[in-house]
MIKOL-710168 format. One line per 2 residues: for each residue x, y, z of N, C-alpha, C, O, CB. Coordinates in pm, whole numbers. Each point is the difference from the previous one (the first is absolute). Glycine has a CB too. Example, Ala and Ser with C-alpha at 12.3 -4.5 7.8 and 13.67 -1.06 7.14 Angstrom:
# MIKOL-710168
1319/-569/780/-89/119/0/90/120/0/104/-2/66/-293/-115/59 ~ 154/222/-197/82/119/6/-77/109/73/51/111/17/67/-174/-232;
//
This chain:
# MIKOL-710168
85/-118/0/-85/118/0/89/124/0/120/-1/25/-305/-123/97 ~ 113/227/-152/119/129/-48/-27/66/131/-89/-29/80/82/84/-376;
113/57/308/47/23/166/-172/146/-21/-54/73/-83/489/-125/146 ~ -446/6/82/-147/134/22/-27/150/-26/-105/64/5/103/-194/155;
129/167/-190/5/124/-59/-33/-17/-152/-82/86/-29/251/-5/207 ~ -136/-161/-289/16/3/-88/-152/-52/-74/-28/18/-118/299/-20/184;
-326/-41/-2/-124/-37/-33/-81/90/-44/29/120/-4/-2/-264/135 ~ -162/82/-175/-81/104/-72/-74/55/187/13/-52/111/-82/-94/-459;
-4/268/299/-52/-2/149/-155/-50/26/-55/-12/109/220/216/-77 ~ -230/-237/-192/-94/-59/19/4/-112/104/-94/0/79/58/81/-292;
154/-202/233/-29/-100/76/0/36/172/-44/-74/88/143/-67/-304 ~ -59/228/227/8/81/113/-146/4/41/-57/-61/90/270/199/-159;
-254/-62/-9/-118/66/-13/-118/-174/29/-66/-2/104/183/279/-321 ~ -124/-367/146/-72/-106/-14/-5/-56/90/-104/-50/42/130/39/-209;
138/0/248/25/-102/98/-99/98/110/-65/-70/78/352/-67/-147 ~ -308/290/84/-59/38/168/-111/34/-49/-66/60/85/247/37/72;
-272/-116/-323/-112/-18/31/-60/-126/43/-95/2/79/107/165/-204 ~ 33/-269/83/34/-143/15/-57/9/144/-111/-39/36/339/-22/-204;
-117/128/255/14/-27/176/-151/71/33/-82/-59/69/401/90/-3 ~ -346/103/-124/-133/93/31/-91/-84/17/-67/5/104/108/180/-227;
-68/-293/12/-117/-107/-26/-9/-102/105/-103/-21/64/131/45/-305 ~ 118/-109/262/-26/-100/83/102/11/134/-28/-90/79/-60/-54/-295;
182/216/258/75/39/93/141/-88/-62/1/-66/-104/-209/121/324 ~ 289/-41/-151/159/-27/-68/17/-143/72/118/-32/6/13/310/-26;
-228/-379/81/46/-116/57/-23/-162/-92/-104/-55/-35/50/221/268 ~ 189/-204/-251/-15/-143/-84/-68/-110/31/53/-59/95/122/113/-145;
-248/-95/18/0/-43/-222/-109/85/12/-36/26/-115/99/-323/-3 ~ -120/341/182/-140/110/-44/50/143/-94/-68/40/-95/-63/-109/364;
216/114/-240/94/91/-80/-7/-59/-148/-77/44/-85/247/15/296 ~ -96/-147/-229/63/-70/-111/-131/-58/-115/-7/-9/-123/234/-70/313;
-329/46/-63/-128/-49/-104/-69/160/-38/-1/20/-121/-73/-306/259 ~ 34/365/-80/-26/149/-73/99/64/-109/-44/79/-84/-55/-34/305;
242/-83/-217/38/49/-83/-10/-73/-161/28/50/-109/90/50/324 ~ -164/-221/-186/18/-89/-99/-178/-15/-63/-32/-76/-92/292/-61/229;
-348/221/-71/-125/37/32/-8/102/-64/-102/-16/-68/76/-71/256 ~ 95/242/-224/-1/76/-61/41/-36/-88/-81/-4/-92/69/119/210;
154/-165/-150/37/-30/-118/-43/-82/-74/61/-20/-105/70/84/178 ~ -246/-135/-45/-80/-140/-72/-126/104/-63/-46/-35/-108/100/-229/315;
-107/381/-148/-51/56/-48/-18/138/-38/-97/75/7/68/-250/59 ~ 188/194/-121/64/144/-29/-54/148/122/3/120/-27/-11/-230/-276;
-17/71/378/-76/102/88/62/112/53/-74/73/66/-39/-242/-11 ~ 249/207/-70/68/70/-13/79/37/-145/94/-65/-46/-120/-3/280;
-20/158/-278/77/85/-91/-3/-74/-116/95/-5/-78/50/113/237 ~ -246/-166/-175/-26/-136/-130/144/-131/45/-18/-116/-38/-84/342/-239;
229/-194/353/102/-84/-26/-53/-151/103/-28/-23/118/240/261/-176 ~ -201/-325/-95/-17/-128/75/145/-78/-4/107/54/-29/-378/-69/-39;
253/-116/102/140/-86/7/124/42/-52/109/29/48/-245/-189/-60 ~ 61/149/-162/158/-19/-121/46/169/61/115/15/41/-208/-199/-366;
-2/301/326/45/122/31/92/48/121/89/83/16/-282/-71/-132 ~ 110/-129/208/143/69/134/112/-122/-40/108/-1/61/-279/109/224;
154/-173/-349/128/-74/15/86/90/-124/121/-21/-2/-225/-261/96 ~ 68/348/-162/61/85/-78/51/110/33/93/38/-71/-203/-124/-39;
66/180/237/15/39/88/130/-12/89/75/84/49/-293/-103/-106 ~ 215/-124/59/115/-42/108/-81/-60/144/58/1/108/130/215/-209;
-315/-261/88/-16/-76/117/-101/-111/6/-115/18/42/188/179/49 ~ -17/-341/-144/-89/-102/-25/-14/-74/169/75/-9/97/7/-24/-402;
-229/-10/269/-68/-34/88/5/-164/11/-58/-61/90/-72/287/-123 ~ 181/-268/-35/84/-144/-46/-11/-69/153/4/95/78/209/2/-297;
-224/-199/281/1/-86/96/176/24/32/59/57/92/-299/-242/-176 ~ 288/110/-43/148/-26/0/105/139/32/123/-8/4/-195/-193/-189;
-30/359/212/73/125/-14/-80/48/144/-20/120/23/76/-70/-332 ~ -99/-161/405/-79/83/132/142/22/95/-44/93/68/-249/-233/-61;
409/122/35/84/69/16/30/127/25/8/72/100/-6/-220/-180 ~ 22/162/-95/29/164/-28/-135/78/-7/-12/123/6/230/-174/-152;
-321/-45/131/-129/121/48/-9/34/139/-51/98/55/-99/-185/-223 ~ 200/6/207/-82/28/208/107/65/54/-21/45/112/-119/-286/-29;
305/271/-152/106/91/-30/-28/169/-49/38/109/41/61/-353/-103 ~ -185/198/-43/-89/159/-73/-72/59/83/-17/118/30/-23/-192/-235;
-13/-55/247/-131/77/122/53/55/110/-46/112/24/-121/-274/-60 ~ 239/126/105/39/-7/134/70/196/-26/-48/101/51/114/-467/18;
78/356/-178/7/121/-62/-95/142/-38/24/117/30/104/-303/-79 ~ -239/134/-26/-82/110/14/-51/12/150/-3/101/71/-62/-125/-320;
40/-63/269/-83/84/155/77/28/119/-34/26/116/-165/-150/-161 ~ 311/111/-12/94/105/164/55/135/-90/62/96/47/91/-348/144;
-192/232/-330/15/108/-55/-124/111/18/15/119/27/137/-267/-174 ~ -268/83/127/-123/111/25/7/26/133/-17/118/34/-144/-192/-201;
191/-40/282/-15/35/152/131/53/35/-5/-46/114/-166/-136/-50 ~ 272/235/-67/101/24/66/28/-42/164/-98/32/67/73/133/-254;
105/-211/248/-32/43/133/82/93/52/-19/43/113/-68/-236/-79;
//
């Protein structure tokens, strides 16, 4: 996955509406995001789009997602 600055900021953006909808706790997280993206509900971008993006939702890529996630949200929350 490409380093968090360099990203588009849409996924930014997806991953904390994502959290708005169902709160940031796993696999409930992970099934809303895969919940929007099954039915473009953000910004029309579904699957092939965020993985074009730079952030597939792939089983084999939950890792570096729960890595993405964890990143954005000490980024929106600071402490």
């Amino acid at each position: 996955m490409k380093v968090m600055n360099c990203l588009d900021p849409r996924l930014k953006e997806f991953v904390l509406f994502c959290i708005e909808r169902s709160g940031n706790s796993w696999p409930g997280l992970y099934d809303e995001m895969a919940n929007v993206a099954g039915q473009r509900l953000f910004k029309g971008l579904g699957y092939i789009e965020l993985k074009e993006l730079g952030l597939s939702l792939a089983a084999s890529n939950l890792d570096n997602l729960i890595r993405f996630v964890d990143r954005v949200v000490s980024q929106d929350h600071p402490e």
